[in-house]
Legacy VTK file of the C-alpha trace (Angstrom):
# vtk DataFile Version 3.0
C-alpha trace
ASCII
DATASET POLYDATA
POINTS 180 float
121.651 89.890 135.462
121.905 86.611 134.102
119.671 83.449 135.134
120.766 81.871 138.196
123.866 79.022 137.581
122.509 76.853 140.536
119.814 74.652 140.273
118.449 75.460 143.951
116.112 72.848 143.786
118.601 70.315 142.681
120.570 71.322 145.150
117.444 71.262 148.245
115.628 68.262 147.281
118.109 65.824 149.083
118.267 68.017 152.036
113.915 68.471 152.007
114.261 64.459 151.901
116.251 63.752 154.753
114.647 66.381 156.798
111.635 64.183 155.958
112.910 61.358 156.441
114.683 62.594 159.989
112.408 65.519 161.356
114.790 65.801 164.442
117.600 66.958 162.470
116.442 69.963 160.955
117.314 72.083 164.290
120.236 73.694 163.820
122.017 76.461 166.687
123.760 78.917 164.716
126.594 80.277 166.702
129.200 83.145 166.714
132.093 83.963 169.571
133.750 87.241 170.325
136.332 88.086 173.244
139.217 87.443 171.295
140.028 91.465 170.604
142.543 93.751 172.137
141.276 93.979 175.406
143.071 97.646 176.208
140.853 98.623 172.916
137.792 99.117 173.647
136.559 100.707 170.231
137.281 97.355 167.933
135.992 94.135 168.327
135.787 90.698 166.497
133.456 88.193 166.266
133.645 85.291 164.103
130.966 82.680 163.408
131.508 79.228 164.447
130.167 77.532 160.829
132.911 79.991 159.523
135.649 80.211 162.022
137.809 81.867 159.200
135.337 84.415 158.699
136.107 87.440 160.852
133.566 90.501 161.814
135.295 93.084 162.810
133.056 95.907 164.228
133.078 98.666 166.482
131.981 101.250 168.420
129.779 104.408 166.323
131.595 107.559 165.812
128.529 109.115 167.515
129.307 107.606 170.985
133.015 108.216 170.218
133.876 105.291 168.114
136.772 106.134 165.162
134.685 105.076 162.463
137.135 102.930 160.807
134.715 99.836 160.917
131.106 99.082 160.748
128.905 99.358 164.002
126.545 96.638 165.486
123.785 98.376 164.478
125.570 98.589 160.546
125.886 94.306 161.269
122.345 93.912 161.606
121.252 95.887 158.944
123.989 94.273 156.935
122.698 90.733 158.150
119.391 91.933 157.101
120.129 93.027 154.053
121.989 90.138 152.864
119.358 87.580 154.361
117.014 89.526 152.118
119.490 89.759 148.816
120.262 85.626 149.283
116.673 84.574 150.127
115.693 86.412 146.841
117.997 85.702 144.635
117.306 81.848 145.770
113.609 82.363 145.506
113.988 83.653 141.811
116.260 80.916 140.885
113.583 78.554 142.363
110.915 79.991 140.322
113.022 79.924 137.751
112.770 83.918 137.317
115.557 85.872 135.720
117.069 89.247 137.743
117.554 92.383 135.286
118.115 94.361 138.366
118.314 94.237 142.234
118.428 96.617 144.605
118.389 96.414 148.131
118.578 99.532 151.259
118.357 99.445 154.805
117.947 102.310 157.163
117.834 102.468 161.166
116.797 104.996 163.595
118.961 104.875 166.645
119.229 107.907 169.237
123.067 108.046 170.314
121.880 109.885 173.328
120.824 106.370 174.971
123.880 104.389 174.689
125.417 107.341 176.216
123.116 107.065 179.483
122.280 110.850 178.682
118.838 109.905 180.173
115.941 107.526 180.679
113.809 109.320 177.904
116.268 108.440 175.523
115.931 104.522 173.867
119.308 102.361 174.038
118.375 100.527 170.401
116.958 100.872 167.420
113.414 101.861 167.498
113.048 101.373 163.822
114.305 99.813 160.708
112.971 100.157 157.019
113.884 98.163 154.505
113.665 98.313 150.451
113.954 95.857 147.958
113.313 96.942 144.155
113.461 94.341 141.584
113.031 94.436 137.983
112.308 91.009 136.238
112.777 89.969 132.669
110.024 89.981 130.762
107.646 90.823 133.633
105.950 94.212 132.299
102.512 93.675 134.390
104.985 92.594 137.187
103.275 89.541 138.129
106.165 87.559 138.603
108.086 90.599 140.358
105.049 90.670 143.207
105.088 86.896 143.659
108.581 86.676 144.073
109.158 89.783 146.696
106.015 88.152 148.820
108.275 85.269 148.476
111.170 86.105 149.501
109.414 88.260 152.018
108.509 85.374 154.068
111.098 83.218 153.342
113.724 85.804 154.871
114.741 84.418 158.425
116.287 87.947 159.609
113.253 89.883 158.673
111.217 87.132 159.868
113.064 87.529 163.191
113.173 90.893 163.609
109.512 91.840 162.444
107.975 88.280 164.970
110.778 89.333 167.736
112.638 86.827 169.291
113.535 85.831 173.003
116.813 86.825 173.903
118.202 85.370 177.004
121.312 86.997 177.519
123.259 85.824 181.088
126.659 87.465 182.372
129.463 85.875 184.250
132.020 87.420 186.848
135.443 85.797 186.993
138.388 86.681 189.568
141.978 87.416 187.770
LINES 1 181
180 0 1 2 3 4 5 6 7 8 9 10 11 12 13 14 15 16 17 18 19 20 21 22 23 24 25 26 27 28 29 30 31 32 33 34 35 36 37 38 39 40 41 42 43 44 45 46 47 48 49 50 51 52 53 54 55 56 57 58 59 60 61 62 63 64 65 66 67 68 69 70 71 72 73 74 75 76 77 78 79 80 81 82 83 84 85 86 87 88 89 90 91 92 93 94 95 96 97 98 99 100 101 102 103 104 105 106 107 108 109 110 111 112 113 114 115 116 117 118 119 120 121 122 123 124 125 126 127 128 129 130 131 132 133 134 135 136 137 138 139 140 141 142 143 144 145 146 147 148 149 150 151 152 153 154 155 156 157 158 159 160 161 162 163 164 165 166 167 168 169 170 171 172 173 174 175 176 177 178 179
């Protein structure tokens, strides 16, 4: 893999001054919106984010609670989300450090009992009850892997999904009933 073409600092240092400079602007609300699907479908859905309103997630329901299987699940979008958050942060962390990528591999797995989402029982979990993910990275000119360690500790805690998902995060979720 070649050495990054974008000077990340370069590229953070005006954005590291201004938040700085103007602490109160470094909240951001990131934002998606879904509804806008086939309503007499109720196996297919899209989101879209609203930073990238072009950018459409399509997703669906699991071919183990009788989905077709023709799109990625939720539970597929979070481990893709996660898996991408962790590719990004550390191919932005080695470009930082100024460490070149031979190779880069990234896997996610899930465990997730079907039988839950089903309502086959209260024993049963509705959710994941456990993710694992693995990065391998080889680094040039890193035989002692040094440089390898420092930047996967990096990017470990740099990572805002696995950050999320490993501190947990309140979710306040609220429902509204309309009248046709």
């Amino acid at each position: 893999m070649p050495a990054s073409k974008v000077d990340i600092r370069a590229r953070q240092e005006p954005i590291r001054q201004h938040y700085l400079e103007s602490p109160d602007d470094a909240g951001e609300v990131l934002s998606v919106h879904g509804g806008t699907s086939d309503l007499a479908d109720p196996l297919h859905v899209v989101v879209s984010p609203d930073s990238v309103p072009d950018a459409l997630l399509r997703s669906g329901a699991h071919p183990a609670v009788g989905g077709d299987g023709d799109v990625p699940c939720s539970g597929d979008l979070l481990l893709a989300a996660l898996a991408a958050c962790q590719e990004t942060t550390l191919r932005m962390v080695a470009a930082n450090m100024g460490i070149d990528l031979e190779e880069l591999e990234i896997s996610m797995e899930a465990d997730w009992d079907p039988r839950g989402t089903l309502a086959m029982g209260r024993e049963f979990p509705v959710g994941i009850t456990a993710i694992r993910a693995h990065t391998r990275v080889v680094v040039r000119g890193d035989e002692r892997e040094e440089r390898a360690k420092r930047l996967l500790q990096s990017a470990e805690r740099y990572c805002v999904i696995l950050q999320t998902l490993q501190a947990g995060v309140s979710v306040e979720s609220t429902f509204e009933l309309g009248t046709a």
